[in-house]
One Martini backbone bead per residue (centre of mass of N, CA, C, O) as a GRO file, in nm:
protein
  381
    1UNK     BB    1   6.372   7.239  24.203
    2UNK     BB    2   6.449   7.530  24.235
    3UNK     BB    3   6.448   7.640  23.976
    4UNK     BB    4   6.132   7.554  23.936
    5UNK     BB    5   6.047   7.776  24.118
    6UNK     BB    6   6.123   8.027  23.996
    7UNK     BB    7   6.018   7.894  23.668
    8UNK     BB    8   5.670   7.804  23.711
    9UNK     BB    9   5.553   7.894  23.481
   10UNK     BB   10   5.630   7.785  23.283
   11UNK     BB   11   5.484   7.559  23.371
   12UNK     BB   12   5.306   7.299  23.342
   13UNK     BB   13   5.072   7.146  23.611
   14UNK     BB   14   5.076   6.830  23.774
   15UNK     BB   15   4.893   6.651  24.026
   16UNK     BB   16   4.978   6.344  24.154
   17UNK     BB   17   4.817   6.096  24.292
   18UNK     BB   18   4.909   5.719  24.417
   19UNK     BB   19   4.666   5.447  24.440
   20UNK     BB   20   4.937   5.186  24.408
   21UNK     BB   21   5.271   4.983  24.468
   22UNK     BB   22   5.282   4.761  24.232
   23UNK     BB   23   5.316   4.693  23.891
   24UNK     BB   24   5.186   4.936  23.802
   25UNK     BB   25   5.242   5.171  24.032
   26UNK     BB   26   5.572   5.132  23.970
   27UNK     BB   27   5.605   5.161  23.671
   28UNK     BB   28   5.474   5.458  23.674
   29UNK     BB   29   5.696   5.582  23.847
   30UNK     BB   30   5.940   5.507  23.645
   31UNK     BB   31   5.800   5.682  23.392
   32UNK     BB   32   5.803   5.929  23.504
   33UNK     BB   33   6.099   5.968  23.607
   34UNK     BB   34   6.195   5.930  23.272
   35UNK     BB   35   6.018   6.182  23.166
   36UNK     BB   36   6.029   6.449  23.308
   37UNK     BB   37   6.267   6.620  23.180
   38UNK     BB   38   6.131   6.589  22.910
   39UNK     BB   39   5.883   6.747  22.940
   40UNK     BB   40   5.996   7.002  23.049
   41UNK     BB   41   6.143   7.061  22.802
   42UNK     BB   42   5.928   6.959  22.523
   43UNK     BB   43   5.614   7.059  22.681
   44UNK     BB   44   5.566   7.213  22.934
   45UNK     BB   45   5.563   6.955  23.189
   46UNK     BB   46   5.474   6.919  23.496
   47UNK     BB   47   5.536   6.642  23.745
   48UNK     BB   48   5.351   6.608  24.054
   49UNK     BB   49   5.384   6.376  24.324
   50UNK     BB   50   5.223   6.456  24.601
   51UNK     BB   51   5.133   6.106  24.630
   52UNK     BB   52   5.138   5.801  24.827
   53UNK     BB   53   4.969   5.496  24.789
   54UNK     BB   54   4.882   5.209  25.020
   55UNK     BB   55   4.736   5.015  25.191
   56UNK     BB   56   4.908   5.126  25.484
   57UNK     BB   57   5.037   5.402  25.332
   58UNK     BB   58   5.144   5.748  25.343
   59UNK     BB   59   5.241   6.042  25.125
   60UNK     BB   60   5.272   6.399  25.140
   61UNK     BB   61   5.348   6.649  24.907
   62UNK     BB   62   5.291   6.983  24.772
   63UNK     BB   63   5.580   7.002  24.616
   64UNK     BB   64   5.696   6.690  24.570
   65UNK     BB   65   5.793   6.421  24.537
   66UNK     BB   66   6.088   6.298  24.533
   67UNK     BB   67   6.220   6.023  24.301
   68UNK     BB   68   6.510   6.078  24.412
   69UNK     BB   69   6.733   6.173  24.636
   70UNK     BB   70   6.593   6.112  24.892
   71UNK     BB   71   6.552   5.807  24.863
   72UNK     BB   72   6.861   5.796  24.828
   73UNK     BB   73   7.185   5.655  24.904
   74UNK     BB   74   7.539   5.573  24.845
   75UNK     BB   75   7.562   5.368  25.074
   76UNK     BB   76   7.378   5.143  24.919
   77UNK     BB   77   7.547   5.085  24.636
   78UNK     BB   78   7.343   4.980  24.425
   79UNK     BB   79   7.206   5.291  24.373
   80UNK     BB   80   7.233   5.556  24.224
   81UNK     BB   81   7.207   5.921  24.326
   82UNK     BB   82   6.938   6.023  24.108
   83UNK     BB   83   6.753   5.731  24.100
   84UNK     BB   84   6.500   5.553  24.037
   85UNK     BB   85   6.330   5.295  24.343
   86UNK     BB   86   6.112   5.122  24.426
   87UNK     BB   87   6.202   4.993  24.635
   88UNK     BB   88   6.304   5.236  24.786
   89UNK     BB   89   6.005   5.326  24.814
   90UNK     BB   90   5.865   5.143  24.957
   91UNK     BB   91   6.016   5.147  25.213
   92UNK     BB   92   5.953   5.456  25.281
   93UNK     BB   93   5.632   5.387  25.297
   94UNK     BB   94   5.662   5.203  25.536
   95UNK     BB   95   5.707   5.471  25.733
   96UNK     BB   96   5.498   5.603  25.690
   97UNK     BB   97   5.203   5.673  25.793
   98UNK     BB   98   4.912   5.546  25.876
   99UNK     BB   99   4.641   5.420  25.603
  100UNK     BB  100   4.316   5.500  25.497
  101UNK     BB  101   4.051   5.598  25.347
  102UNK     BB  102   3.992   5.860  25.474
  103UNK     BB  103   4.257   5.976  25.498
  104UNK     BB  104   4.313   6.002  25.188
  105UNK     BB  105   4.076   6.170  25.129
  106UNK     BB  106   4.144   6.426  25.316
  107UNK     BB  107   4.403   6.487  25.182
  108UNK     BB  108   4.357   6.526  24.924
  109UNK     BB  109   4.086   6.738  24.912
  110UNK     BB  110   4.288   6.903  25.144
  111UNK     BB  111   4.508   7.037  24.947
  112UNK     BB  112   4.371   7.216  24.721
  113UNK     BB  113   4.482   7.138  24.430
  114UNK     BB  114   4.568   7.233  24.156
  115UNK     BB  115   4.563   6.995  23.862
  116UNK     BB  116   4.432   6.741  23.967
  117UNK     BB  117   4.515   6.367  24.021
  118UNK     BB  118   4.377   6.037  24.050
  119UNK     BB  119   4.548   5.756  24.113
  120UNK     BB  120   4.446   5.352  24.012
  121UNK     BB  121   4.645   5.094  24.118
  122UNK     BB  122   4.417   4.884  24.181
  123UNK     BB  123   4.118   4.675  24.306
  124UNK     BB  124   3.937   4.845  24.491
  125UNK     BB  125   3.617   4.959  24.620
  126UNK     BB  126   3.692   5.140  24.790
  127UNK     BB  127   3.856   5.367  24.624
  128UNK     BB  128   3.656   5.381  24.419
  129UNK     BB  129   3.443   5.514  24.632
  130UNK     BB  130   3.559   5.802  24.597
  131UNK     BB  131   3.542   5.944  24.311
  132UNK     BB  132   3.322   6.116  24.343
  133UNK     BB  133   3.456   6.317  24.539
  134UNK     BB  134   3.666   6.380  24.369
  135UNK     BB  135   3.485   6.502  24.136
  136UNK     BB  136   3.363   6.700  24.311
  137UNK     BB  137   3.690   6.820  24.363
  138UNK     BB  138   3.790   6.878  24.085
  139UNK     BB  139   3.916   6.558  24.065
  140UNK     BB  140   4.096   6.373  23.880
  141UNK     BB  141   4.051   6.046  23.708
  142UNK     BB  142   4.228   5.738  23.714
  143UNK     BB  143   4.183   5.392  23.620
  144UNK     BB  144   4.279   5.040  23.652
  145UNK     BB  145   4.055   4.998  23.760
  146UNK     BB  146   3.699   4.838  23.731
  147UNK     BB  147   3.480   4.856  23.976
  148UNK     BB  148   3.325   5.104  23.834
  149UNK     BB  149   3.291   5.060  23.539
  150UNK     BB  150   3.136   4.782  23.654
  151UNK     BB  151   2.926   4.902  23.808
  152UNK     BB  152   2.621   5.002  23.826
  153UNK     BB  153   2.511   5.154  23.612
  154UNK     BB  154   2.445   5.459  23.773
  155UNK     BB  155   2.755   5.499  23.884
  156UNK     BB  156   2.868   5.543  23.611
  157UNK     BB  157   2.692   5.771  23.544
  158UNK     BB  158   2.774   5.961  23.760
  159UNK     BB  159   3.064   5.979  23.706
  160UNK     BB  160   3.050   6.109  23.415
  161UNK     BB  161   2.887   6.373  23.501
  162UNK     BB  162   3.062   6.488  23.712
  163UNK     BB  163   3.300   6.534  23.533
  164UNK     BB  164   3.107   6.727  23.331
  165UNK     BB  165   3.028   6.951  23.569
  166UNK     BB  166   3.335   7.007  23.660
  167UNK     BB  167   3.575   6.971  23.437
  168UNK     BB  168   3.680   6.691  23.437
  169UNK     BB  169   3.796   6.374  23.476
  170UNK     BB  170   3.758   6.011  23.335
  171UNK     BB  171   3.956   5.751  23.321
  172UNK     BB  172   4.012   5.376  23.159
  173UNK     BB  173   4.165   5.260  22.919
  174UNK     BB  174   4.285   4.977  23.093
  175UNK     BB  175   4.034   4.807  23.149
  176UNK     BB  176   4.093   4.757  22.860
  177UNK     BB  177   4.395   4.634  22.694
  178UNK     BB  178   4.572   4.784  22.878
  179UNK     BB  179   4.733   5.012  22.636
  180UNK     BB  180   4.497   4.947  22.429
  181UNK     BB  181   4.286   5.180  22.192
  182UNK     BB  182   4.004   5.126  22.253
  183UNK     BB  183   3.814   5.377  22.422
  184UNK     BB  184   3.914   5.594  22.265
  185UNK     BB  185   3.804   5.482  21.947
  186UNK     BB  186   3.511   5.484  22.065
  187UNK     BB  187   3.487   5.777  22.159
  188UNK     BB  188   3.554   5.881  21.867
  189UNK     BB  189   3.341   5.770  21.698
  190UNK     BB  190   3.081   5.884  21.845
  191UNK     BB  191   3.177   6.200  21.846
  192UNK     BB  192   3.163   6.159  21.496
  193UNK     BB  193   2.841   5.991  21.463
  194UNK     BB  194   2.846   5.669  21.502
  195UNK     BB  195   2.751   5.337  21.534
  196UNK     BB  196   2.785   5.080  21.741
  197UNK     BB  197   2.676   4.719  21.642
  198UNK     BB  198   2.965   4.575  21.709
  199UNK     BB  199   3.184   4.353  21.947
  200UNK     BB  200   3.467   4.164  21.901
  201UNK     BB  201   3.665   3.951  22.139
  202UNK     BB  202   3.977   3.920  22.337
  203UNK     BB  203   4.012   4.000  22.664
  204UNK     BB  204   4.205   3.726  22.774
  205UNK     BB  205   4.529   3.667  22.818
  206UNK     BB  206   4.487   3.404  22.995
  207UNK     BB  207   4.299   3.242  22.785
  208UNK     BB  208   4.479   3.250  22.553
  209UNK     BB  209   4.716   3.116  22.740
  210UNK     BB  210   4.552   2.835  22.773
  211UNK     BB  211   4.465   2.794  22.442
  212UNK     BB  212   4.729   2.831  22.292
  213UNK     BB  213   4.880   2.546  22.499
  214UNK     BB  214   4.739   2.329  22.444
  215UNK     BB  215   4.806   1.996  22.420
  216UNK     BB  216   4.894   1.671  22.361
  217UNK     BB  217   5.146   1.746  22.620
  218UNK     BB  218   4.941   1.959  22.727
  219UNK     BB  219   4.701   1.990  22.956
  220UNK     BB  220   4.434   2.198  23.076
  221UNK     BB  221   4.576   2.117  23.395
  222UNK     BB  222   4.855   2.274  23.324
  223UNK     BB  223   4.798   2.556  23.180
  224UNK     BB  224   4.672   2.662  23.427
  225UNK     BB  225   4.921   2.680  23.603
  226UNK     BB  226   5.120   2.812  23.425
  227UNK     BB  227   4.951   3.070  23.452
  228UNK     BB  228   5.029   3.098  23.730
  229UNK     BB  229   5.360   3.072  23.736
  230UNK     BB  230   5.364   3.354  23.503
  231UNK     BB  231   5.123   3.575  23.552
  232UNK     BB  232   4.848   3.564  23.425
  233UNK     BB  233   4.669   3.476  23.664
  234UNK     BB  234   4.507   3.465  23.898
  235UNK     BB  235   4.545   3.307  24.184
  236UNK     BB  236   4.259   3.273  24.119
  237UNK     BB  237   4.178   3.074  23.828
  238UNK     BB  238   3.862   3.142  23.855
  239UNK     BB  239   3.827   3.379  23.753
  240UNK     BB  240   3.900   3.334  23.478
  241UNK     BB  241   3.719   3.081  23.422
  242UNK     BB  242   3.462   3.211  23.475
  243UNK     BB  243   3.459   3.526  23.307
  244UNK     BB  244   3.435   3.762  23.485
  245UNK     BB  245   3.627   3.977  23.331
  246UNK     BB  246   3.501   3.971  23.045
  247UNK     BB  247   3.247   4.108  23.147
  248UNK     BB  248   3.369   4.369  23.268
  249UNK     BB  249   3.459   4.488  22.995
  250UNK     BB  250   3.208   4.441  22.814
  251UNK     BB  251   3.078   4.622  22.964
  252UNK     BB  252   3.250   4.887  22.934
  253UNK     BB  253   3.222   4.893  22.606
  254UNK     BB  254   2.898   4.935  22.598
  255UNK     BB  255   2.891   5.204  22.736
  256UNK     BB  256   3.070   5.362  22.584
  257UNK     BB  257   2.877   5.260  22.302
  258UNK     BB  258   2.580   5.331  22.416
  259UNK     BB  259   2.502   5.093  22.626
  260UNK     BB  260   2.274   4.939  22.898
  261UNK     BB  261   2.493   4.770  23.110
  262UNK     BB  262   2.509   4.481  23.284
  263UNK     BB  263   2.628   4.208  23.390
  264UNK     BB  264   2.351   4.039  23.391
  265UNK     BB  265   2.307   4.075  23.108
  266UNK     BB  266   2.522   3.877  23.097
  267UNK     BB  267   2.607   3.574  22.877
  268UNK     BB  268   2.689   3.282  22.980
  269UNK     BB  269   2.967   2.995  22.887
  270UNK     BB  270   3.098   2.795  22.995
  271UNK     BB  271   3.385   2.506  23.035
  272UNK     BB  272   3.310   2.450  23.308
  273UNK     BB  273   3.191   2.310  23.613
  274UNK     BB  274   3.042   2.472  23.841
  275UNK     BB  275   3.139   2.306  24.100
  276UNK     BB  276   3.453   2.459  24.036
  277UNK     BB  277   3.357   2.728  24.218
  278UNK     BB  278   3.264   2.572  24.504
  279UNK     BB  279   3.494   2.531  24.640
  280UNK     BB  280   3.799   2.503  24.723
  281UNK     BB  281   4.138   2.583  24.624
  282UNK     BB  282   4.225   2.257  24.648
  283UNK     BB  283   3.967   2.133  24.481
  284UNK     BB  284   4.009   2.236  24.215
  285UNK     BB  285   4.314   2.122  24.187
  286UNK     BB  286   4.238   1.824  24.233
  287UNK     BB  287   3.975   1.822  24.009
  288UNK     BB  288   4.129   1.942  23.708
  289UNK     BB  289   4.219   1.616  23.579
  290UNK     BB  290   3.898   1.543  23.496
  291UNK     BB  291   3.922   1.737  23.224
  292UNK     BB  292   4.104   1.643  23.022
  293UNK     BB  293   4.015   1.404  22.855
  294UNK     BB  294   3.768   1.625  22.736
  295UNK     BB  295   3.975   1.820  22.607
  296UNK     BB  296   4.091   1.648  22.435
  297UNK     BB  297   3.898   1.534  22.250
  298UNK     BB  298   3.819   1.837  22.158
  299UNK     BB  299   4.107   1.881  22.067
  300UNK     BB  300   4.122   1.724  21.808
  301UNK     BB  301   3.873   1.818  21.669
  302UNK     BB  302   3.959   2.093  21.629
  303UNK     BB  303   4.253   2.040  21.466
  304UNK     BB  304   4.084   1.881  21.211
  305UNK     BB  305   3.944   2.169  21.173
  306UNK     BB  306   4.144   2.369  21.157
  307UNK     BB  307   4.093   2.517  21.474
  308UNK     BB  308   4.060   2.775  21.713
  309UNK     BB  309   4.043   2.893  22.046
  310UNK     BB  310   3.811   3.089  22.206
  311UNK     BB  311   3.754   3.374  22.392
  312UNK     BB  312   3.428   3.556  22.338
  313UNK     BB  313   3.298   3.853  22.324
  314UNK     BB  314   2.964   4.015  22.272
  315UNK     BB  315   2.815   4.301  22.085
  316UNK     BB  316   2.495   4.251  21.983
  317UNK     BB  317   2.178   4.417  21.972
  318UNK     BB  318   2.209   4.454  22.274
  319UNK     BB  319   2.412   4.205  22.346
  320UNK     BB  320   2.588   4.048  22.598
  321UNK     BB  321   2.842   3.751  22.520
  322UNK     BB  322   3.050   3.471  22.681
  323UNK     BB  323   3.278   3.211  22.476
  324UNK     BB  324   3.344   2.943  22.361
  325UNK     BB  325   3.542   2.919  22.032
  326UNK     BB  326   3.515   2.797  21.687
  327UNK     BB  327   3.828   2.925  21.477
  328UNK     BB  328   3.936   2.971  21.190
  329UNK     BB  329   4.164   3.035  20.925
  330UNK     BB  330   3.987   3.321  20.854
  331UNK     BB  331   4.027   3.451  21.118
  332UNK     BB  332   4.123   3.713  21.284
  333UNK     BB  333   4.190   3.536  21.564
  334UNK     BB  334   4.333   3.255  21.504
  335UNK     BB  335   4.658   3.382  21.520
  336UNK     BB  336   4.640   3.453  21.867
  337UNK     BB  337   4.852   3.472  22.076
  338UNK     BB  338   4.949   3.425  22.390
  339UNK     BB  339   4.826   3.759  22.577
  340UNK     BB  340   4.645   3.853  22.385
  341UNK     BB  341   4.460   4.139  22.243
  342UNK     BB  342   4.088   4.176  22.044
  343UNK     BB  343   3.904   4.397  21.836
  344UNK     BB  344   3.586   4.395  21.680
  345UNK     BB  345   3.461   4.725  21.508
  346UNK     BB  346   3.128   4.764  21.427
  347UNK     BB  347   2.974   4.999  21.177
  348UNK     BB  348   2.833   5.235  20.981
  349UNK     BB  349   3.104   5.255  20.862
  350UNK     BB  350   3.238   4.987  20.961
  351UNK     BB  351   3.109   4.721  20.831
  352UNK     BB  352   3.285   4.570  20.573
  353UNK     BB  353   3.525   4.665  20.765
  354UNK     BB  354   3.630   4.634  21.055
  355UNK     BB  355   3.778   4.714  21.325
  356UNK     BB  356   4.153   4.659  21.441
  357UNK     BB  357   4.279   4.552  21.731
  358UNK     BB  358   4.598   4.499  21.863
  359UNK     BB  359   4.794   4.318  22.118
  360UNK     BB  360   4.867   4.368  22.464
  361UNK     BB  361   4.663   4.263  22.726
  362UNK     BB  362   4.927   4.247  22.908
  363UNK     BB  363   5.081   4.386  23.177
  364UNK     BB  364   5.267   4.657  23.325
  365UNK     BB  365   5.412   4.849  23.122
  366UNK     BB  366   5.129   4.896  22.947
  367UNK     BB  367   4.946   4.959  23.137
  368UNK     BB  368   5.090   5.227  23.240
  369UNK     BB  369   5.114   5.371  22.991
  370UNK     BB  370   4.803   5.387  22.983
  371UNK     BB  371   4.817   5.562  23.242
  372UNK     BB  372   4.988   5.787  23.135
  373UNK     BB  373   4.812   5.868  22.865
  374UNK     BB  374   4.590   5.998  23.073
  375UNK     BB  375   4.686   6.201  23.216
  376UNK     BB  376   4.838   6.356  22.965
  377UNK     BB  377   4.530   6.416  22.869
  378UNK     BB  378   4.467   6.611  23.087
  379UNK     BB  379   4.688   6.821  23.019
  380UNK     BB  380   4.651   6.871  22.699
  381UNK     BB  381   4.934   6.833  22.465
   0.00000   0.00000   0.00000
């Protein structure tokens, strides 16, 4: 670090505040620490760290917070002093001042550092309220979060003005698809003069890995089950099955895409019955083997027509719908496997022949790198 104060010139600096070291603000702090020196030597791009939040405490340090040696001492044993660990980030973030969200603010916004990104790797509503301020004060906005960019069309609207006026970003590629270039491949379509005319996709990795788990000895509700001993669904596996999750991704894809859309202008179809949502998750838990039945007959049927189950998102025609649906055999989704994510983006280039991007579409270290992929594109490099 002191090398680097005397030839800070050498080096293009980019100052990270990061809120949330859950499973992906966690992840991406490792990967900032494995390639910090490698940006440095082969890109000329200091990344520092200069905040760091979670729900309920915050360190700032306007130099750059180390993620090597001062967190780790060699008599715990365990990490080698020079390592960066994110358990022993959490501890020592658990001794900082306790934080709130305005505090938050006025740190970020109060440092008045050149440079800056807020990375959001919460799920919080609060959180995202801030994204206005912040890029109001010139500081770019990353987020893993999706509740700004599927909350009302208008909120939406200005939040890209704003960053648009700024001269700052606001970037969420993650919001949809973890780590792949589902939104960056949308807005490189349309500002190359494109227009995207429909997009069909399976945006939850939950359901693929739900629908694609079913069998004659696995029942509908041991595969919910898996999906969260797994760690595939949200605690209340309500959320994932509700659909709301690929309605708000669908959103987002669609306003991406050219289209003003709000999440209740999205058809649901679900596929269990509404008043599956409306009791205690005790209740759902309790009631979801009365489901099996019904779920195997559709399922032996599904199977005779050589058909895989898929919960699929559409936008044709400014309208966006999201269904359990029977593909067959020559269908691009048939194959698809785990708890991946696929989507097919038909246009007037690409229309006898969609666009189709497909991988992994959960998980800590791939959502991150698509975290660390916008960090870098602010940077410019």
């Amino acid at each position: 670090m002191i090398h680097d104060s005397f030839f800070l010139s050498e080096y293009q600096v980019l100052n990270v505040f990061l809120c949330g070291v859950g499973t992906v603000g966690g992840s991406l702090l490792e990967q900032i620490a494995s390639q910090r020196q490698k940006l440095m030597k082969e890109r000329n791009l200091q990344i520092n760290v200069v905040g760091i939040a979670s729900g309920h405490n915050a360190m700032f340090d306007r130099n750059g917070i180390d993620l090597e040696a001062p967190l780790l001492s060699p008599q715990e044993g365990k990490t080698p002093c020079g390592e960066f660990s994110i358990q022993r980030l959490r501890e020592v973030l658990k001794q900082a001042p306790a934080s709130n969200i305005q505090r938050l603010k006025e740190e970020v916004i109060g440092m008045n550092i050149f440079n800056s990104v807020f990375v959001d790797c919460t799920a919080s509503a609060e959180v995202a309220g801030l994204y206005e301020d912040l890029l109001s004060n010139n500081i770019s906005v990353v987020a893993a979060n999706k509740v700004a960019a599927s909350s009302d069309y208008e909120n939406y609207r200005r939040l890209k003005e704003t960053a648009r006026k700024r001269g700052v970003k606001y970037l969420f590629e993650t919001n949809v698809g973890a780590g792949l270039p589902i939104i960056n491949t949308i807005n490189d379509l349309i500002n190359s003069g494109d227009k995207i005319l429909k997009l069909e996709a399976v945006l939850s990795g939950t359901l693929n890995f739900i629908f694609n788990k079913i069998s004659a000895d696995v029942p509908f509700s041991e595969t919910v089950r898996l999906a969260k001993e797994e760690g595939y669904s949200e605690p209340d596996p309500r959320i994932d099955l509700s659909g709301k999750d690929v309605v708000r991704k669908l959103v987002i894809l669609s306003r991406e895409a050219g289209y003003k859309m709000n999440q209740e202008d999205v058809e649901k179809k679900l596929f269990i019955p509404q008043s599956f949502f409306e009791g205690s998750l005790d209740d759902f838990w309790k009631n979801l083997p009365s489901l099996d039945a019904e779920f195997e007959k559709e399922r032996q049927e599904v199977e005779a027509a050589h058909q895989h189950w898929k919960f699929v998102a559409k936008l044709e025609n400014g309208k966006g719908s999201v269904s359990l649906q029977r593909v067959g055999e020559h269908h691009p989704f048939y194959d698809l496997e785990g708890s991946n994510n696929i989507i097919l983006i038909t246009t007037e280039r690409y229309n006898q022949y969609p666009m189709l991007i497909q991988g992994y579409g959960a998980g800590a270290s791939v959502t991150a790198a698509g975290v660390f992929a916008d960090i870098m594109s602010i940077a410019n490099i």
